[in-house]
N, C-alpha and C positions, 0 to 999 in steps of 0.2 A: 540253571535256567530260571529266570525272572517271572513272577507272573505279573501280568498286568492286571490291574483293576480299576475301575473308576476313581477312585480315589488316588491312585497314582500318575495315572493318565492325567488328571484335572492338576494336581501337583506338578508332574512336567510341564505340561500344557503354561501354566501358571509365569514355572521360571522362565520359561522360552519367552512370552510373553512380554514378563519386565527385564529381560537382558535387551530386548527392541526397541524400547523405550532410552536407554542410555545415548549418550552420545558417539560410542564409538561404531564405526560403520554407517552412522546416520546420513543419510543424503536429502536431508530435506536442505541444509541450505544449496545443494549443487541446482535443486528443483526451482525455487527462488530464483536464483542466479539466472540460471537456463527462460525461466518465464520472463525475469526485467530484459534482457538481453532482448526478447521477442517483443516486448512492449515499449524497447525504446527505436526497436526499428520501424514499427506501428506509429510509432508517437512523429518519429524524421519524415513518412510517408505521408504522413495526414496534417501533419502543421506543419506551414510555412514559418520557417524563423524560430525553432524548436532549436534545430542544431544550434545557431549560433547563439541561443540563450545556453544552452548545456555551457556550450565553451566558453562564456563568462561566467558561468555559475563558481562559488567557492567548492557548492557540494550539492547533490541532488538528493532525492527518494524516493524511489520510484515503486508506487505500489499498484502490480501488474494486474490483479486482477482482484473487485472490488464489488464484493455482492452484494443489497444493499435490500432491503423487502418491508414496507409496511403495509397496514391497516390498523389505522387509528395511530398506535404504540408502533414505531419501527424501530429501526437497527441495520446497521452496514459492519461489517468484518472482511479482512485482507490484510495479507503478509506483502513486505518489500525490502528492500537493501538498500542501506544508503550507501552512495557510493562518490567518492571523491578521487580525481585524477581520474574519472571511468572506473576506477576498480572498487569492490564492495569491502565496508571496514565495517559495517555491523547490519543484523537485521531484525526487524521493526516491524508490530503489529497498531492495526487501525481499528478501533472500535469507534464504534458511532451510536448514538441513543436519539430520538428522537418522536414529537408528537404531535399533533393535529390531523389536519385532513392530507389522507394518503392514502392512495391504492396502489397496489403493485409489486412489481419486483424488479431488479434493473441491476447488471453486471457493466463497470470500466473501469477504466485506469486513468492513474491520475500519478502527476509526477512536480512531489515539491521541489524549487529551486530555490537553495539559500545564495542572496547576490552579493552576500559579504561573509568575511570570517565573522564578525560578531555574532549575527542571526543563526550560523552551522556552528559555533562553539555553544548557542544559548540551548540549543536544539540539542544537542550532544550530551550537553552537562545536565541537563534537567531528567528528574523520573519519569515525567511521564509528561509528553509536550500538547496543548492545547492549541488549536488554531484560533487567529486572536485579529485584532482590527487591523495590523499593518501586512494583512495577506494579500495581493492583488489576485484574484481570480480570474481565470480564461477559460468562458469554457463556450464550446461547441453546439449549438442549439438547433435544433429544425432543419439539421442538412444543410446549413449553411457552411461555406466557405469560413476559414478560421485562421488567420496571422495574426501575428505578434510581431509589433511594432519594438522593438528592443530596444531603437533610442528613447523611449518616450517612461519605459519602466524604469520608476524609480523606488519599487518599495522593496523593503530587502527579504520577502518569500514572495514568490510565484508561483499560485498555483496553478494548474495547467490538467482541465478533465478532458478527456479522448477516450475513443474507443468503446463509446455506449451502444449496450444492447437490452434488449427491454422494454419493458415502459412503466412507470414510475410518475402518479399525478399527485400534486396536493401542494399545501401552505403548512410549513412547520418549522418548530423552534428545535434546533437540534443541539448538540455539542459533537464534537471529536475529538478525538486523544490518540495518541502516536506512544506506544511503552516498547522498549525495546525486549528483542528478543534474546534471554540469555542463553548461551549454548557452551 
């Protein structure tokens, strides 16, 4: 018979620990999955002309859920999947830095569309991708009604915010970066 001790305990404890940490048995991308799934039926529901941009898109990314908090000094983090053909080939974390005048905290989603192969292979092949001036953005403001005009988009990312909760005030120089997630 075994005796237990702290020091044993805290040693099991330990392995168990980082055997959890590995990949195998992991379900966080099923998590991921399971969330874009829910945020692109949010995203069909709440914009007009979303579908039919997905179905021209080469590839999407859709990052379902996107917490975002400053004063003064802020910051946003969220995980997504990109997904080409509908189905997920890899997945991909969002940090954001940002500074000036900002109160707040504020959770959405937001979903890139690459509208060419060039823009989803630039996006694929790079370490770590930045958001840059040929982005067109769409985003949802004050409860207003929100379409997208899909003949008139010509730039090859779309980005497309939805699904804000929160509130989040201020004037600030921010950056983003998109690193994939290795698994």
């Amino acid at each position: 018979m075994s005796k237990w001790t702290r020091r044993t305990f805290l040693a099991g404890a330990g392995v168990t620990l980082a055997a959890c940490g590995n990949g195998i048995g992991n379900t966080r991308s099923a998590r991921i999955d399971y969330r874009v799934e829910l945020a692109l039926q949010q995203m069909y529901k709440e914009v007009p002309g979303s579908r039919d941009l997905a179905d021209r898109a080469a590839g999407m990314l859709v990052m379902p859920t996107i917490t975002r908090a400053g004063f003064g000094f802020g910051g946003a983090y969220g995980e997504g999947a990109l997904l080409i053909g509908g189905a997920p080939v890899g997945y991909y974390s969002m940090a954001q830095g940002s500074w000036g005048f900002q109160l707040g905290i504020q959770q959405y989603a937001h979903t890139l569309f690459f509208m060419n192969e060039s823009s989803l292979s630039d996006f694929r092949n790079s370490p770590g991708w930045q958001l840059g001036a040929d982005v067109a953005y769409v985003v949802k403001n004050k409860g207003d009604n929100l379409a997208i005009d899909t003949t008139k988009l010509r730039s090859p990312v779309v980005a497309l915010i939805y699904g804000r909760a929160g509130l989040l005030v201020g004037a600030t120089l921010e950056g983003t970066k998109y690193t994939r997630i290795l698994r």
